[in-house]
C-alpha positions in Angstrom: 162.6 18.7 130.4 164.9 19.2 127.5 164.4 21.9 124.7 163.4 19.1 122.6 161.2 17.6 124.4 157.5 17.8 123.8 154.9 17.1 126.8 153.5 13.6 125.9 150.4 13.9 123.9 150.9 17.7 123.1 152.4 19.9 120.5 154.1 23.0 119.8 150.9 25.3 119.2 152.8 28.6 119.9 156.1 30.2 120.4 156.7 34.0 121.5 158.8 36.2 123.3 158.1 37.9 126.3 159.0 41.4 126.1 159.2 44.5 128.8 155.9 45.4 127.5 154.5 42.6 129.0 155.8 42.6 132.3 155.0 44.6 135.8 157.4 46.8 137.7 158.8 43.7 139.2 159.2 42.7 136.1 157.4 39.3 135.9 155.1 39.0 133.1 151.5 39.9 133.6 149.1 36.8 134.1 146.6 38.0 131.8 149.1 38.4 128.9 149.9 35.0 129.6 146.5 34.1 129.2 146.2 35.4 126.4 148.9 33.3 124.9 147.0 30.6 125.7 143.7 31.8 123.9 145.5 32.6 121.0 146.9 28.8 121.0 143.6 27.5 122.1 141.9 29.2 119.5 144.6 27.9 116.4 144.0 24.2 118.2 140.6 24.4 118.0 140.0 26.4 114.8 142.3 23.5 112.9 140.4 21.0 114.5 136.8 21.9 114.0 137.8 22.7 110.2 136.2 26.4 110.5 136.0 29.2 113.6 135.2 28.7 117.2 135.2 31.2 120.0 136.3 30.5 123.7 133.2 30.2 126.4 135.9 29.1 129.5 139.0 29.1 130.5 138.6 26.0 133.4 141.5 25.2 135.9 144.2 27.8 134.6 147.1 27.5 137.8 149.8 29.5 137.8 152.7 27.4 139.1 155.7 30.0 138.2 156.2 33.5 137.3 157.4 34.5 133.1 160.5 36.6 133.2 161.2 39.4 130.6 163.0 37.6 128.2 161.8 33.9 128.5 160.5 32.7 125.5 156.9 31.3 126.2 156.1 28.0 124.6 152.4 26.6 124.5 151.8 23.3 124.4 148.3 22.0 123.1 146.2 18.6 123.2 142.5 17.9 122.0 141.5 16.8 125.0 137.3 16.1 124.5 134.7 16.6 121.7 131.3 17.4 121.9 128.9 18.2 119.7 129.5 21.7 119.1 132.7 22.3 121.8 135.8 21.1 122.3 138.2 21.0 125.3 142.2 22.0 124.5 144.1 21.0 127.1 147.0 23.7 127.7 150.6 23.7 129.3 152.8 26.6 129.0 156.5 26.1 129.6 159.0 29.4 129.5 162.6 28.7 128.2 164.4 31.2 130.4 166.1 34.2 129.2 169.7 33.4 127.8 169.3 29.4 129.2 167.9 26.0 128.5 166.6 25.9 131.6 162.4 24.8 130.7 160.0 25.4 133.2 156.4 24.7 133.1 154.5 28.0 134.5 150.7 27.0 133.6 148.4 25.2 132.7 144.6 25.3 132.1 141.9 23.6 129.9 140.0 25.5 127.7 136.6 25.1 126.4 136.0 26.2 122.7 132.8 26.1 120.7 132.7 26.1 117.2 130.7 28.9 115.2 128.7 29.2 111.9 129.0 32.4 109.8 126.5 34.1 112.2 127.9 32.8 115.6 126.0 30.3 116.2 126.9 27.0 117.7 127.5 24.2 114.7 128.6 21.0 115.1 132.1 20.5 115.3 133.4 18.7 111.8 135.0 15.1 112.1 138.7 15.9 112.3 141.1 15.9 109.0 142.0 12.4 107.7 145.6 13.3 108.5 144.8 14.3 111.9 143.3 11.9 114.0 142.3 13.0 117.2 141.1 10.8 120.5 138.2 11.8 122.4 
């Protein structure tokens, strides 16, 4: 996979840099701090999407097919995957762009199931999606 190239059906949710911070004494890049990534992006998919706040109740099927390097910019892909009433499903891959390459490689992937909230955080329904934003489901 090319730099530009997109996974089919997905887009560019977020884009960061993986920094010594982040990483173990091997230096690979903790898991959990790549999970978080993909909360964050989950949570922007799904906050645009349901036109207000939601909140993550799972993280389903997250596989871990290659370790993050300091250095390797992490990209996460997103895609609406299913709406319900009051959840929604964001289907995740995260590719890393390797340190000081253009070599791409996908390291996970995961769905995540969101849940949109009132003002009190309660379950609401989730809003019908933004006229310029059709979705499937």
């Amino acid at each position: 996979m090319t730099e530009t190239n997109t996974p089919p059906g997905m887009e560019l949710t977020l884009r960061t840099l993986a920094m010594p911070a982040d990483a173990n004494a091997a230096g690979d890049i903790f898991g959990g701090w790549v999970m978080s990534q993909m909360d964050l992006a989950a949570a922007v998919r799904a906050n645009e999407r349901c036109n207000g706040r939601t909140v993550t109740v799972a993280a389903n099927e997250i596989i871990f097919k290659q370790p993050v390097h300091i250095g390797d910019t992490l990209c996460v892909y997103t895609e609406v995957e299913k709406v319900g009433r009051s959840s929604i499903i964001i289907r995740i891959e995260t590719w890393a762009r390797r340190a000081l390459s253009s070599q791409r490689d996908k390291v996970t992937e995961a769905r995540f199931t969101m849940v949109a909230v009132d003002d009190n955080g309660r379950p609401r329904p989730v809003d019908a999606p933004p006229p310029d934003r059709p979705i499937k489901a």
